[in-house]
C-alpha positions as CSV (number, residue, x, y, z in Angstrom):
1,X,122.0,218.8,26.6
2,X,123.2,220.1,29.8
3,X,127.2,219.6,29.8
4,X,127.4,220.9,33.9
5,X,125.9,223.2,35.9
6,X,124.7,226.4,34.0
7,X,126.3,225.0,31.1
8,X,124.9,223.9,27.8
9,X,126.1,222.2,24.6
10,X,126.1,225.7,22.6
11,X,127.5,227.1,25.4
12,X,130.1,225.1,25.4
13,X,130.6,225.2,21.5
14,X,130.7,228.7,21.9
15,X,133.7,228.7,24.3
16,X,135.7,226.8,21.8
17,X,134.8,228.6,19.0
18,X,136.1,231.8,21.3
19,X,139.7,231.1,19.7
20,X,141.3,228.1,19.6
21,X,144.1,228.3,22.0
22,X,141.6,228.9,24.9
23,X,140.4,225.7,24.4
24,X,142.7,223.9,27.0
25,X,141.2,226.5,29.6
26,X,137.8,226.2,29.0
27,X,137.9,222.0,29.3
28,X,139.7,222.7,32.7
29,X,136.7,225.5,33.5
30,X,134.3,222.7,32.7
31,X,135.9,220.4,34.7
32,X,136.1,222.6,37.8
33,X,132.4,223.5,37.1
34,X,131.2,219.9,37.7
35,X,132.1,219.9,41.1
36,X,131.9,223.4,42.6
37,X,129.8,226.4,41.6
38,X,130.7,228.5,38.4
39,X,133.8,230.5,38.7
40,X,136.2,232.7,36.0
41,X,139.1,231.6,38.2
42,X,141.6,228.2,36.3
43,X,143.1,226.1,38.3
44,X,145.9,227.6,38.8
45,X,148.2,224.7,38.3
46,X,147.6,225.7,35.0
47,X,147.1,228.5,34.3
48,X,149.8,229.7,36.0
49,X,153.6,228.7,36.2
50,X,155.7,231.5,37.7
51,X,158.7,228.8,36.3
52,X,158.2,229.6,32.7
53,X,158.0,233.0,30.8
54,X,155.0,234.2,29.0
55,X,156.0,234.0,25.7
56,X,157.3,230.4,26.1
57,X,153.9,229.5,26.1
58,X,152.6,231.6,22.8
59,X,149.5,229.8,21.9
60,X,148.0,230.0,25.3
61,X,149.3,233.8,25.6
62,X,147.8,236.2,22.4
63,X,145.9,238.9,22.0
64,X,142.0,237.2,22.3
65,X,140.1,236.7,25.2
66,X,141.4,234.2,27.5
67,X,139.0,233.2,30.4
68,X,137.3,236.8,30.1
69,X,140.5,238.9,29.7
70,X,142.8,240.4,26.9
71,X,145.9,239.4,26.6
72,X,148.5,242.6,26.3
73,X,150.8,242.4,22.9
74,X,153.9,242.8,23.6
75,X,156.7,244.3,21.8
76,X,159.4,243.4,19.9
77,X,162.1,242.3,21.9
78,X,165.7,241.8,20.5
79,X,166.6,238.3,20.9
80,X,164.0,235.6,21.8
81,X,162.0,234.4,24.6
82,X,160.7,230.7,24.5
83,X,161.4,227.9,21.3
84,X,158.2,226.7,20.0
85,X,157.8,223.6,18.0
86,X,155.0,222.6,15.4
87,X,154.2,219.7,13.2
88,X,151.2,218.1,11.0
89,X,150.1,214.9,10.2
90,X,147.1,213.1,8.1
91,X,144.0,212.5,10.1
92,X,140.9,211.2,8.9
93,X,137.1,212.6,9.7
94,X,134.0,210.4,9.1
95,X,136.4,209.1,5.7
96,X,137.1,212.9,5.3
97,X,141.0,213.7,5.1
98,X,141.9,216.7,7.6
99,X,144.9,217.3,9.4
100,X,146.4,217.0,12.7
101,X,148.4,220.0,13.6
102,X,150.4,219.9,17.1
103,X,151.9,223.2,18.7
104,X,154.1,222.7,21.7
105,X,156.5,224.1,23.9
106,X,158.2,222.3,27.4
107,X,155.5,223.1,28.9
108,X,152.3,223.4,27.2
109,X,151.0,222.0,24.0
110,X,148.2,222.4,21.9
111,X,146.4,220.0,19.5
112,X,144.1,220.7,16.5
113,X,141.8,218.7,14.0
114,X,141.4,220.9,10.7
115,X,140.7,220.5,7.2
116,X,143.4,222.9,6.0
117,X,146.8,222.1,5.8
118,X,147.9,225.9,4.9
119,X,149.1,229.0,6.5
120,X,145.7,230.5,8.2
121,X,145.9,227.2,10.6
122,X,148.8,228.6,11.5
123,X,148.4,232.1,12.1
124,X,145.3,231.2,14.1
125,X,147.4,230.1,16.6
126,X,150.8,231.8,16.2
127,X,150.5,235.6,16.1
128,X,153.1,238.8,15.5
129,X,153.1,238.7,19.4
130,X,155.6,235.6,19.5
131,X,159.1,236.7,19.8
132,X,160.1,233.7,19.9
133,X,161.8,230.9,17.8
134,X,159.7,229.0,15.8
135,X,161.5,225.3,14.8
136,X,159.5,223.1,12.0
137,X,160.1,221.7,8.8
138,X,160.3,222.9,5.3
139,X,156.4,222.7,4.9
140,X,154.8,225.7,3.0
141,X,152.1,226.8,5.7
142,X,155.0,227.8,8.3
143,X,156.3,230.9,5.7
144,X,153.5,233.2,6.8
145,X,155.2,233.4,10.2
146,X,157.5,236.3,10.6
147,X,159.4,235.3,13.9
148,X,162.7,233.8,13.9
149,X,162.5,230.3,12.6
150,X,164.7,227.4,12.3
151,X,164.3,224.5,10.0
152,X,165.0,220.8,10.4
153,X,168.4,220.3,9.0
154,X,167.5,216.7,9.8
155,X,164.6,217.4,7.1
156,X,167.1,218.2,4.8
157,X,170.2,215.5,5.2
158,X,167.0,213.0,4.9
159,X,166.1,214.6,1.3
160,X,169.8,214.1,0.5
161,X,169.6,210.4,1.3
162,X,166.0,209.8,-0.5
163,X,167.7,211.8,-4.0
164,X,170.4,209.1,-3.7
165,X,168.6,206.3,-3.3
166,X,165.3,207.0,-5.8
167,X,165.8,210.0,-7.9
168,X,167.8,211.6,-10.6
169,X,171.5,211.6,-9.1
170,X,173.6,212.0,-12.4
171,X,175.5,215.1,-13.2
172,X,176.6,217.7,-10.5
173,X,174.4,215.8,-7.9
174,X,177.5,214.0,-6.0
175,X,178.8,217.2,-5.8
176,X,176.2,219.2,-4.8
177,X,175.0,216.8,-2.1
178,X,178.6,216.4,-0.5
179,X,178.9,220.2,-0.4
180,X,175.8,220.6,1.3
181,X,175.9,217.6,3.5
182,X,179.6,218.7,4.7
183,X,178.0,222.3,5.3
184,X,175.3,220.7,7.5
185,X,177.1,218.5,9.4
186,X,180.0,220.9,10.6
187,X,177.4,223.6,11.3
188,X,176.5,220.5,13.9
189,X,179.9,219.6,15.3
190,X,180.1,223.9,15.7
191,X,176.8,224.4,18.1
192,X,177.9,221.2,20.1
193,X,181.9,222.6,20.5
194,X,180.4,226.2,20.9
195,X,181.1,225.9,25.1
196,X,184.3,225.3,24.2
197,X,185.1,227.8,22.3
198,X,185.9,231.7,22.8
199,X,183.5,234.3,21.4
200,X,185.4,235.7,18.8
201,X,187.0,232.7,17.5
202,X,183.2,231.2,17.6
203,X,181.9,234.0,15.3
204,X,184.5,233.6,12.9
205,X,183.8,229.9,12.4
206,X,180.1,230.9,11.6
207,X,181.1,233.6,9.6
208,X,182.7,230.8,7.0
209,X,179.6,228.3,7.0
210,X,177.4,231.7,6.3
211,X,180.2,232.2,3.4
212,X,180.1,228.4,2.0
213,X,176.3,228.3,2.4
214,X,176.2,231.5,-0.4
215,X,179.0,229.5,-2.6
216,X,176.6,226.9,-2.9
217,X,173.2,228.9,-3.5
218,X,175.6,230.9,-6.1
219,X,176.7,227.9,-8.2
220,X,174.8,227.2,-11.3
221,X,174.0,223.6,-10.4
222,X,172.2,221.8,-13.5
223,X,170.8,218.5,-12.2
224,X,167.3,219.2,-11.6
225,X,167.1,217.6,-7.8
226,X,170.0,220.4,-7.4
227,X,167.6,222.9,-8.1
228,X,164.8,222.0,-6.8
229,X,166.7,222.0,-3.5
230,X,168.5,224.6,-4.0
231,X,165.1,226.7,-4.4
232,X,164.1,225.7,-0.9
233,X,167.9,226.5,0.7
234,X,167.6,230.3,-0.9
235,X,164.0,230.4,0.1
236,X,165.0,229.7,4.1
237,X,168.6,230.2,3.9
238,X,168.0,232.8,7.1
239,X,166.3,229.9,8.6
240,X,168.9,227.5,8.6
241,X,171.5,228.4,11.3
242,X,169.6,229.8,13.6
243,X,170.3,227.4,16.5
244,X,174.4,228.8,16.0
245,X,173.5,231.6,17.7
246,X,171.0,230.3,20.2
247,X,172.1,228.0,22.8
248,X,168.5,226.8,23.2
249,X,167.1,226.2,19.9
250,X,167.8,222.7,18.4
251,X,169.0,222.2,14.8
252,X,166.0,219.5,14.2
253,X,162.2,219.2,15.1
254,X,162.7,216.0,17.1
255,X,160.9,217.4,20.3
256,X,157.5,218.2,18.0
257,X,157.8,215.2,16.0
258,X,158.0,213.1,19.4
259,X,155.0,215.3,20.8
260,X,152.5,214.3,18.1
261,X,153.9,210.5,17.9
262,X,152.0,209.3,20.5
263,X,148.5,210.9,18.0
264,X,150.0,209.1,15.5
265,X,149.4,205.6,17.2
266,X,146.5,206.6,18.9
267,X,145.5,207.2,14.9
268,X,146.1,203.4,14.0
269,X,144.1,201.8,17.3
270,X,140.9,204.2,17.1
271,X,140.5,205.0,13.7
272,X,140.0,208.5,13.5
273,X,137.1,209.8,14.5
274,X,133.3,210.1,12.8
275,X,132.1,213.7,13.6
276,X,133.8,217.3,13.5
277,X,132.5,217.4,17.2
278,X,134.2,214.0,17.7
279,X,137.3,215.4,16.4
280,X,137.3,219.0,18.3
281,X,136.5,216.9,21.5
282,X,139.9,215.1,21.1
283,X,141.6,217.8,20.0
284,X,140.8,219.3,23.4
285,X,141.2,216.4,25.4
286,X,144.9,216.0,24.3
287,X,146.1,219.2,24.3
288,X,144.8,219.1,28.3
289,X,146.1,216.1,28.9
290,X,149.8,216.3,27.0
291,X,150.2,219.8,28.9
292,X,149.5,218.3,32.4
293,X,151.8,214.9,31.3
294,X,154.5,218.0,29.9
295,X,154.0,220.0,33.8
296,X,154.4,216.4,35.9
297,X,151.1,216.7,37.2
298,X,148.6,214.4,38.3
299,X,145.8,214.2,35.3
300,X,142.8,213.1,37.9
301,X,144.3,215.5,41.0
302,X,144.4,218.5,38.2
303,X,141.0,218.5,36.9
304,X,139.2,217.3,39.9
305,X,141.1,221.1,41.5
């Protein structure tokens, strides 16, 4: 079935299957292909923005082919360019469970319909390339990254609240969960004074959270929610103050769990959807459409370019 001109259904299978973060280009390709003969140039709305640095936009910028050229790796840099945020949630295909993953940045954002929840979803899209900061929750599949990442500490004060209110808190609990809640929260009030405050004086402070996070992970707490918590603080205890020392890295995942809200209710009103083709197409048609929404573009101006 002919999907423009020159273009046919495998075709256009095949330029999705080409690597999954090219997907928002080759809908846009399509698009322009409807209404003008077939071209390898994007519409440059977006596929350029001279306003935002490469690596701020990481899963449109690896190392695969991109609309017929290869992307350059870059370096290591020291420090970080660009604060990327991902998130998951259920989805359902033809009664089949799969997941919903959702990688985004201010200014472009990709969405993805897979049956894994695990780490190779993840590394299809995020490569070594990214220098930048990654910010998600505690979920498993995010450890096979190896650029900077910060956790939701918003995660964590949550899992704090939930212990109290339906799980073993006897014992050392009360005192573990004050200690660790106190940490938290002045780690908070610190990144919001930290304009306020000279460098030096600054450095010390985190010095002494960096010090009372170790006191904590040292203890030998015996209640078993202490432990099982205290597993996950030593396993991302690099990951957990990494927004002290960047002024434009958040301390919680609010901006990637707000991006993949509005799946979330689409979810509820149409069900899912019946087919893996079904399900790629949306995929595609919300990343394109969230990342023109993200850019304050006109959605009908944009494609019809």
């Amino acid at each position: 079935m002919p999907l423009g001109p020159g273009l046919t259904q495998r075709q256009a299978e095949a330029i999705y299957e080409q690597g999954k973060e090219a997907v928002v280009f080759a809908l846009l390709q399509l698009a322009k292909m409807a209404t003008e003969p077939r071209s390898a140039n994007l519409p440059a709305a977006i596929a350029a923005d001279s306003s935002t640095p490469s690596a701020q936009k990481p899963v449109f910028a690896k190392d695969t082919k991109i609309a017929g050229k290869r992307g350059k790796r870059p370096g290591r840099k020291k420090g970080h360019a660009g604060v990327l945020h991902g998130d998951e949630t259920g989805w359902r295909v033809n009664g089949t469970t799969h997941w919903l993953w959702c990688f985004t940045s201010k200014t472009a954002t990709i969405f993805t319909i897979e049956r894994s929840r695990a780490g190779p979803v993840v590394l299809a899209f995020i490569k070594d390339c990214f220098n930048g900061v990654f910010v998600s929750d505690f979920w498993y599949a995010y450890n096979v990254l190896t650029c900077v990442q910060q956790k939701c500490l918003v995660h964590l004060l949550r899992e704090l609240e939930r212990v109290w209110k339906y799980k073993d808190h006897g014992g050392d609990w009360p005192a573990f969960s004050k200690k660790l809640k106190r940490l938290l929260r002045d780690a908070i009030r610190l990144s919001k004074s930290k304009d306020e405050l000279e460098t030096a004086p600054y450095q010390r402070r985190c010095e002494r959270l960096e010090k009372r996070l170790q006191l904590i992970l040292e203890h030998g707490w015996s209640n078993k929610e202490a432990k099982r918590l205290l597993k996950r603080l030593i396993r991302h205890q690099d990951e957990l103050f990494t927004f002290l020392h960047h002024a434009d890295v958040p301390f919680e995942n609010n901006f990637g769990e707000r991006s993949i809200r509005g799946a979330v209710i689409m979810r509820k009103n149409s069900f899912n959807n019946r087919s893996e083709k079904g399900a790629s197409t949306q995929s595609v048609l919300m990343s394109v459409f969230f990342t023109i929404k993200q850019r304050g573009l006109n959605r009908v101006d944009t494609v019809k370019e």
